[in-house]
C-alpha positions in Angstrom: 35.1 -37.1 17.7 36.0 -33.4 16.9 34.9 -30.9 19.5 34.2 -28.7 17.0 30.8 -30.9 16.3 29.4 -29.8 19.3 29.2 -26.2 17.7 28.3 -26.9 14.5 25.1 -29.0 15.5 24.5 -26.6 18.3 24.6 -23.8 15.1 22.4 -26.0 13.4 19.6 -26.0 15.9 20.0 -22.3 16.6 19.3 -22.2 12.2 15.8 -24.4 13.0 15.1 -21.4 15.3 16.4 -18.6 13.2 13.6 -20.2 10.3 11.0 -20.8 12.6 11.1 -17.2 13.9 10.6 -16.0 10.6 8.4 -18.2 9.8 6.1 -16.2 12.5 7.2 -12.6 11.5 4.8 -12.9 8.8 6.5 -11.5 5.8 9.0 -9.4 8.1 5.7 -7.5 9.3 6.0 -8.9 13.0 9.3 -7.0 14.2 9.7 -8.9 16.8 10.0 -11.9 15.4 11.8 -10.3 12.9 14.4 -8.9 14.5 14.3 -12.3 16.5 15.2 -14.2 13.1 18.1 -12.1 12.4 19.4 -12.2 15.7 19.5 -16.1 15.7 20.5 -16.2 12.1 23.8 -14.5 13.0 24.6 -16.9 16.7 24.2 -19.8 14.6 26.7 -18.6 11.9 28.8 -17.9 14.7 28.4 -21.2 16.2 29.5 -22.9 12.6 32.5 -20.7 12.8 33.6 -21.7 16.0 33.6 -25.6 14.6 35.5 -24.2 11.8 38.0 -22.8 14.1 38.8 -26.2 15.6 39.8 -27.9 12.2 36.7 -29.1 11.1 36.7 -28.9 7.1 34.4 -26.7 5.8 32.4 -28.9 3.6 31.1 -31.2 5.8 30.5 -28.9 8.5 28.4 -26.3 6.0 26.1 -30.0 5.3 25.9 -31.0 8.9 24.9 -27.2 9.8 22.6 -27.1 7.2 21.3 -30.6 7.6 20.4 -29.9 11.2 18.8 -26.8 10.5 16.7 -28.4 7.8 15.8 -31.2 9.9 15.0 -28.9 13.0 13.2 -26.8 10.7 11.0 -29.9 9.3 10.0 -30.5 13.0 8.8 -26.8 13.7 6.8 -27.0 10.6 4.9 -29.5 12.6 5.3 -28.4 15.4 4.5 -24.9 15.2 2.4 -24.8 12.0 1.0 -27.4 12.4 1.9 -28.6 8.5 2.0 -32.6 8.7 4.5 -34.1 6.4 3.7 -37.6 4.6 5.9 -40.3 4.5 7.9 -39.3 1.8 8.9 -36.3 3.7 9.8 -38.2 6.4 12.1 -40.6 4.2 13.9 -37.8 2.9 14.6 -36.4 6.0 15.7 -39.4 7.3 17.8 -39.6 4.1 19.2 -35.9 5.6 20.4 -37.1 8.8 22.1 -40.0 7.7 24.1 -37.8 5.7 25.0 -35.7 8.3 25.9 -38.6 10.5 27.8 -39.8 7.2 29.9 -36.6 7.0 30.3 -36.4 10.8 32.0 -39.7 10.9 34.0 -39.7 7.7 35.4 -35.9 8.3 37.0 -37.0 11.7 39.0 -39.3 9.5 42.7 -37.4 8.9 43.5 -37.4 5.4 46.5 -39.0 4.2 49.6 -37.6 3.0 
């Protein structure tokens, strides 16, 4: 496996934070979760460029970041909100990380000439 995965889903994770601290700035009125937000927003779009940097296509990588992220994301929700998801949220999420294991496997693959 790429190296470069390593970054990407670490980016990923660092985008569940980034949305879970603004989820608590409340409408950008809490700066310091707000400046907290941005702060993460940017290391985790710096993380996905340094998977980039190692060859990793830009496609899949962009879906596996934002896969993590939205997964990650899902889990704050309940975590920190305390929002429950039903089961159909939990089959589509489950539909989300199969994709990104999908694209994770498949884009290792070199493409032939």
């Amino acid at each position: 496996m790429n190296p470069g995965w390593f970054w990407v889903i670490l980016g990923g994770i660092v985008e569940a934070v980034y949305t879970t601290f603004m989820g608590l700035a409340d409408g950008l009125t809490d700066i310091t979760y707000t400046v907290l937000g941005l702060v993460f927003s940017i290391v985790g779009t710096l993380l996905l460029n340094e998977g980039l940097k190692r060859g990793l296509q830009m496609g899949a990588s962009y879906a596996v970041w934002v896969g993590v992220g939205v997964a990650g994301a899902a889990i704050a929700d309940v975590l920190v909100f305390s929002n429950g998801p039903g089961i159909v949220s939990y089959m589509f999420l489950a539909l989300i990380l199969g994709g990104v294991v999908g694209l994770n496997l498949k884009s290792d693959k070199t493409p032939s000439k």
